[in-house]
N, C-alpha and C positions, 0 to 999 in steps of 0.2 A: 796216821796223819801224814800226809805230804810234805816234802821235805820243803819245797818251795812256799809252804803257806807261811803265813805271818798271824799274828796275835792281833787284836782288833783293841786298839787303845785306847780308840773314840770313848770306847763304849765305860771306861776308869774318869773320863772328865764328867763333874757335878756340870748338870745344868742349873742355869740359875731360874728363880723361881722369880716372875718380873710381875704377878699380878698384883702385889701391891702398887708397884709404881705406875702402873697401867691405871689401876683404879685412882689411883691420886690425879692422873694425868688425862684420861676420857672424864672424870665426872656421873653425868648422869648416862642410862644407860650404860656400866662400865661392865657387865658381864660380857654384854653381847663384844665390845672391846678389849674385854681381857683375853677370850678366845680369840678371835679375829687376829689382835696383834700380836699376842704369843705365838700364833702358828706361823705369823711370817717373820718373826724374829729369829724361830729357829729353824724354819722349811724355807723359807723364802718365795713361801708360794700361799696366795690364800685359798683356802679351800672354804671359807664362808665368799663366793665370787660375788655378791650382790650386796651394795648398802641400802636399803629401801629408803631409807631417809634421806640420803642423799640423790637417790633416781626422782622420790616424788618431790622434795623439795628444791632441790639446786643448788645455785648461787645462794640461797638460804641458808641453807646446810651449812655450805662453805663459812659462810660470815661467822655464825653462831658458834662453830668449831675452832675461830679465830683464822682459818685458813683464806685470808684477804687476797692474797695476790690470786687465788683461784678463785675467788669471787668474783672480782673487777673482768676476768679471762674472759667465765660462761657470762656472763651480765652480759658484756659487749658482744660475744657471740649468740645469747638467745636474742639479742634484740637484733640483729643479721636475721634470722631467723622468724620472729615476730612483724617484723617490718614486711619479710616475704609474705608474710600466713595474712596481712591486711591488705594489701594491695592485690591479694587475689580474691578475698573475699568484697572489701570494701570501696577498692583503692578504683578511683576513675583514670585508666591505664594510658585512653585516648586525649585527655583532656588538654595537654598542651597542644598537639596536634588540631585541635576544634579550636579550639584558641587562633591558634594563627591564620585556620580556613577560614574563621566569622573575623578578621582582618583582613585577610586579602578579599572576600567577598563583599565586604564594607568597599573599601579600596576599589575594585571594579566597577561595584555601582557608582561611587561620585565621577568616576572615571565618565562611564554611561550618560551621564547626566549633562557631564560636561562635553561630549561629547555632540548629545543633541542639543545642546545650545550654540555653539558652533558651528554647527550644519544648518541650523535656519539663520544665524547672521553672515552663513558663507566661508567661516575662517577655516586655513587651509589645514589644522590642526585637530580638526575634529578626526579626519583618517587616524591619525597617531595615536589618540588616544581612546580611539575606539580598538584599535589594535593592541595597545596595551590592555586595556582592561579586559580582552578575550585571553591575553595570556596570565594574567589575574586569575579568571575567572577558572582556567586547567591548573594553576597552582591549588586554586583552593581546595579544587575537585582532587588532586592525589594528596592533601593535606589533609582528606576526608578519610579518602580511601587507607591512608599510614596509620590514622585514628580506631577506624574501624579493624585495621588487622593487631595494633596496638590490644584493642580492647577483648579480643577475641583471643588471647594469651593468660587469659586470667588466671585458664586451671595449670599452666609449668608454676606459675608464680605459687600457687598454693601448696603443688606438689612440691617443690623445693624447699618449700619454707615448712612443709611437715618433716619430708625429710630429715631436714638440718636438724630443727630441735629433737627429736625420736635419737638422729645419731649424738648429738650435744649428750642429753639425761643417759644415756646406752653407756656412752665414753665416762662421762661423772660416775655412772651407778657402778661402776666394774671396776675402775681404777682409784675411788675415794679411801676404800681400806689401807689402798699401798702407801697412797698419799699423806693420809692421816698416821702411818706407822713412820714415815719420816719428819714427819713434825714431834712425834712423840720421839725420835732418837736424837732430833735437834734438844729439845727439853730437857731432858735427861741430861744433855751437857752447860746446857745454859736454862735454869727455871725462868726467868724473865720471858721464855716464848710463851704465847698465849697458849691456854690449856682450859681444858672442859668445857662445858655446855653454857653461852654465856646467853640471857635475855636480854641483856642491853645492847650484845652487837647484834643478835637477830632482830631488836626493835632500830636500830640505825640500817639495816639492811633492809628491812623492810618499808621505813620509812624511802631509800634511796629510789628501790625499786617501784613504789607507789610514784615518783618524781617524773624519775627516767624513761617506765616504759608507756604511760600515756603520752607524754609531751613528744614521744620517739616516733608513737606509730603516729599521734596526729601531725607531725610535722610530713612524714615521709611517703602517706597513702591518701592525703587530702590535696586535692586537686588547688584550693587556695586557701590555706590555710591563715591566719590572721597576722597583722602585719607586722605585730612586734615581738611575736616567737621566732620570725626570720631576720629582724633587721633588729638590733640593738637601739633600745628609745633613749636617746639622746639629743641632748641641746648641744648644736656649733659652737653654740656662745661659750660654752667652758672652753671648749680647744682653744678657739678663738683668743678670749681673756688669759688665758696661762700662755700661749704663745706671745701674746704681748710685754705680760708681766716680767718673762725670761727674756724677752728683749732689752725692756728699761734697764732689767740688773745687767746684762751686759753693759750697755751703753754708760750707765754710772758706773761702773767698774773699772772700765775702761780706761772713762775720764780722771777717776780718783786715783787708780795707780797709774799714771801716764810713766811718772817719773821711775816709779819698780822696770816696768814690762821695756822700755826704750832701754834701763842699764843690763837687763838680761840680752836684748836684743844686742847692743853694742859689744856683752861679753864673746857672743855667738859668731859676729861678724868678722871682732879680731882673728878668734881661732881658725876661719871660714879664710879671711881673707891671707892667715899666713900659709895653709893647704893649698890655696887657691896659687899661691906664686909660687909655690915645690911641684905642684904639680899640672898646673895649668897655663902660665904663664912662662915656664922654662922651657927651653928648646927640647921639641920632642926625642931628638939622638939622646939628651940627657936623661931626661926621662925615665927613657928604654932601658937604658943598661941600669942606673939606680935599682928600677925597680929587680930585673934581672938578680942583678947585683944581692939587691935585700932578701931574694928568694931564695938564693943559693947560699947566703950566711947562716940564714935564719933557719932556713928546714934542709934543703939538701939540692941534690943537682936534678933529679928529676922535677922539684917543683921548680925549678930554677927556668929547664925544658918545654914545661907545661907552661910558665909564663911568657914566655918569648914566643913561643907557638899563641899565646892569648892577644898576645899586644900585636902578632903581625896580623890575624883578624881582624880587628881593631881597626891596625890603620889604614888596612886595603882599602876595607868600604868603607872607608871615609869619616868614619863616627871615633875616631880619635880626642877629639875635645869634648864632646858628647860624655865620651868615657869616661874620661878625665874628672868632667865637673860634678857626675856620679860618684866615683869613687873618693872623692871628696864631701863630697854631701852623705856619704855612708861612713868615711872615716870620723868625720867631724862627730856624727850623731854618737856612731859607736864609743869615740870616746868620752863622753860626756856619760854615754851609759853607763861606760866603764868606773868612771872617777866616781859617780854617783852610787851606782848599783853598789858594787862590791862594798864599801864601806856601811852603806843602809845594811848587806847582809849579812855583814859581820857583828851590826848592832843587833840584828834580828835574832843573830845565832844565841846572842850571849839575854837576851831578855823577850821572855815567852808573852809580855803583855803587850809590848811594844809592836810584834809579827803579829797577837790576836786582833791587835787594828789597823794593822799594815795590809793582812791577809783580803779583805775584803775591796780595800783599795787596788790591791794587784790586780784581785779577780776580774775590778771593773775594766778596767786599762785592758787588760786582755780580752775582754770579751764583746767591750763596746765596736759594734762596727768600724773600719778604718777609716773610714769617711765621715762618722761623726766627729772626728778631735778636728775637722779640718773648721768647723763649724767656728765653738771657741776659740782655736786659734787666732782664726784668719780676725775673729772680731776684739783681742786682745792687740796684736801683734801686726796684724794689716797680711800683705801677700808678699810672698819672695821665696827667697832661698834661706833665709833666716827661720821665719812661720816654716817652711816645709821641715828644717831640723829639726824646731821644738816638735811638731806633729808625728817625725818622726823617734824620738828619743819616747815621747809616754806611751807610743806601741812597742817600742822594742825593749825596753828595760825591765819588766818585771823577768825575763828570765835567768836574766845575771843575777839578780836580788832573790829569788826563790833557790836555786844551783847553788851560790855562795853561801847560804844559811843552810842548805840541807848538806853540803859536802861540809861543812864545819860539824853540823849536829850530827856526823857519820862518823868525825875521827875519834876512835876508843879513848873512854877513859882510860884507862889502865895508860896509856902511849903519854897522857896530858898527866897524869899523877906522879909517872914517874920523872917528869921535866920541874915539877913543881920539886919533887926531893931530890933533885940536885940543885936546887937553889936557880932553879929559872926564874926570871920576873915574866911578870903576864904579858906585858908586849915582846918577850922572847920566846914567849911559850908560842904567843900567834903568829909570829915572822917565822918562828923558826922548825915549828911543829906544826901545829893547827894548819897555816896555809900551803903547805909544803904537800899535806897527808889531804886536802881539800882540792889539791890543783888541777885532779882529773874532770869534775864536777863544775870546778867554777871557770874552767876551760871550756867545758858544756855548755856552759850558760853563756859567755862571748861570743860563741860558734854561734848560736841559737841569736843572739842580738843582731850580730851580722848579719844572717841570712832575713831577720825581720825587718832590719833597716834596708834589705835592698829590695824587700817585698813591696815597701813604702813608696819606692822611686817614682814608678809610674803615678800613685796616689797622691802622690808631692806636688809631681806636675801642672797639677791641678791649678794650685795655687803660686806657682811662677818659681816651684823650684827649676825647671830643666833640666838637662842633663837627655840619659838616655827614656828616662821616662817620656819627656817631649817629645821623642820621637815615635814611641808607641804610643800615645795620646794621639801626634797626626796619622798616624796607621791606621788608630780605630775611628779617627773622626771622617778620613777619607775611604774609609776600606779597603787600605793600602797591604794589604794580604802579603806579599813578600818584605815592604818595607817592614812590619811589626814582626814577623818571624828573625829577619837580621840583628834589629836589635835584641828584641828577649833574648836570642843566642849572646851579644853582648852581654849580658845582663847578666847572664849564668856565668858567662865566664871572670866577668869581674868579680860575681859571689865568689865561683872557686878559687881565683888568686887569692883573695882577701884570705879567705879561709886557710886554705893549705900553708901561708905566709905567717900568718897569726898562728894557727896552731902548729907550726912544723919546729916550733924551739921545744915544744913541749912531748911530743913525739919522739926526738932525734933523743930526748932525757930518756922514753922508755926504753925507748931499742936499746940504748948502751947498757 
């Protein structure tokens, strides 16, 4: 024996014997599966290369096997392919093109018509429109000719559309064993995956595909097909009546809280109007350095750098007040998020029923267009700079309230247990543990509010916030191409101040 050989070890591990689980996990047909997926469990390679079932059936197959998401794949792709295979047998390829020639040759003739009526009463218009309708009459003629070379493409479409489906069933019948062995390895760890040969899903697959692929190929290879398989039948009058409906509930809503929506209004205004004289109304040398000032206590000397370099942009071009009434209407909202958010997500952290109905409330607030809150708003609240903060606070605030619940549901037991056996009370445990051990997250979620209150600015504008928003509103209503460029650079740069400013105490914590 050779000194360099080695002993073969492999060859001392038991293989495990998997046809039971195979056979529990294919169902019917489980021989032809027990082979199949043994040999790639332990080879990695099939050497049964064909499924016939799966080549002649398809998407069939797929369903019945529980393997849906390869259902829905080939389904959408055989009908690609079906769609081709009809429009070249059946499909009138020219039709829209004859369509438009038997119009413009319509068109020429009345043209004709009116043209010889004109010519026996003299008017001098019969030239014009005899000259038109000859150039009618060569539109129609190459409308004819595009028809005809249209129609005479019949056989790529068929050849394609054989194609496709031959490589579709080729691609399914070669690679469904593989398929199929990782659905059965997914099982294996979780039995809740679909398994065996089921008749209910191949009769819901078959029922889909009975739906699908008639309704697909006659929409897509019939020349005109009927009018309420293309256009949804519907009566105006619903829109119509639910638009109104949601009118009146505004309009009585409105009415009934006057007195709520005017003391929210007033709260907004106070806080608005005491930013407005720190930062609006103060002589701008003050200002400057304040803010400077608050940059360099708060995070360090480079933000400090970066602001002063911000503010001399600023006030070169002019947009100093602009700035101003911005970073105010971003201040105001953010704080309101702030006072608001973090407490709702600290209620959220501590009670899972309270988040399971909050949860879908965020979702909406988040996902509704930002132009839809202006709707409600403006019909509660009226226009201003007031309506633009409330519009702005229910887009920005759900991420303070999801960050603050999820960085609290992150700090370890163990950290909160041992605070509780030294005799911590529960609001020392949360001031002095919980949001201490949360502060990176719910830091996240303020960062994340800022930057969506100033996404709002321009959207505010709308409704008579101002600011530098107004200014990109007259950029895009004039096409003012460099004016909207100046400000958005504004705009960034008052995000970053804010940002680097607010988060730089928290920073300056980690570094040390």
């Amino acid at each position: 024996m050779a000194e360099n050989s080695q002993p073969d070890v492999t060859k001392d591990i038991p293989k495990i014997d998997l046809s039971d689980s195979i056979r529990e996990f294919s169902g019917q047909n489980s021989d032809y599966y027990v082979d199949t997926l043994s040999q790639i469990q332990a080879t990695g390679e099939n050497l049964n290369l064909w499924n016939k079932a799966a080549l002649l059936c398809g998407p069939a197959w797929c369903a019945a096997r529980g393997l849906w998401n390869l259902f829905w794949l080939f389904t959408i792709a055989e009908l690609v392919a079906l769609v081709q295979l009809g429009k070249g047998i059946w499909g009138d390829l020219g039709a829209s093109k004859m369509a438009e020639a038997e119009q413009l040759t319509k068109r020429a003739h009345d043209l004709r018509l009116e043209a010889g009526v004109a010519g026996v009463t003299g008017d001098e218009s019969a030239e014009s429109s005899a000259e038109i309708a000859m150039n009618l009459e060569k539109a129609a003629e190459l409308a004819i000719q595009q028809a005809q070379a249209a129609a005479s493409t019949w056989w790529l479409y068929l050849i394609a559309g054989i194609v496709l489906y031959v490589v579709l069933r080729y691609v399914l019948g070669k690679f469904a064993n593989r398929l199929y062995e990782l659905q059965y390895s997914a099982w294996r760890l979780n039995k809740k995956i679909a398994s065996g040969f089921s008749m209910q899903r191949l009769t819901i697959a078959l029922v889909i595909l009975v739906i699908l692929v008639p309704l697909t190929l006659y929409r897509f290879t019939v020349s005109s097909p009927v009018e309420w398989l293309v256009d949804v039948p519907v009566d105006n009058a619903y829109y119509t009546n639910s638009a109104n409906a949601l009118e009146g509930w505004f309009d009585r809503t409105a009415e009934a809280g006057k007195g709520v929506f005017d003391g929210i209004t007033a709260g907004a205004q106070s806080v608005l109007d005491a930013m407005e004289l720190l930062l609006v109304d103060a002589p701008w040398p003050v200002v400057a350095v304040f803010l400077v000032v608050i940059a360099w206590r708060v995070a360090s000397i480079r933000v400090a750098i970066f602001t002063a370099a911000s503010l001399c942009y600023i006030g070169f071009l002019g947009l100093w007040e602009a700035s101003m009434v911005s970073i105010v209407l971003v201040g105001a909202a953010a704080f309101f998020c702030i006072l608001i958010g973090i407490p709702l997500g600290i209620w959220f952290s501590r009670s899972e029923k309270a988040y399971a109905v909050a949860r879908p409330v965020l979702d909406l607030m988040q996902t509704i267009p930002p132009f839809v809150y202006l709707i409600p708003i403006i019909a509660f609240f009226g226009t201003g700079r007031v309506p633009g903060i409330l519009a702005t606070i229910i887009f920005a605030m759900p991420p303070v309230i999801r960050l603050t619940a999820l960085g609290l549901r992150q700090v370890p037991s163990t950290v909160v247990e041992a605070a509780v056996a030294f005799g911590a009370t529960k609001w020392r445990i949360l001031v002095g543990v919980e949001l201490p051990l949360a502060t990176p997250a719910i830091m996240t979620g303020v960062n994340q509010t800022i930057l969506m209150s100033l996404s709002m600015v321009v959207i505010a504008s709308l409704i008579g916030a101002k600011g530098l928003g107004q200014e990109v509103l007259t950029a895009l209503q004039y096409v003012a191409k460099g004016q909207g460029i100046l400000a958005g650079l504004a705009i960034l740069f008052c995000a970053m101040m804010l940002d680097r400013i607010v988060q730089g105490r928290f920073q300056r914590q980690e570094d040390q």
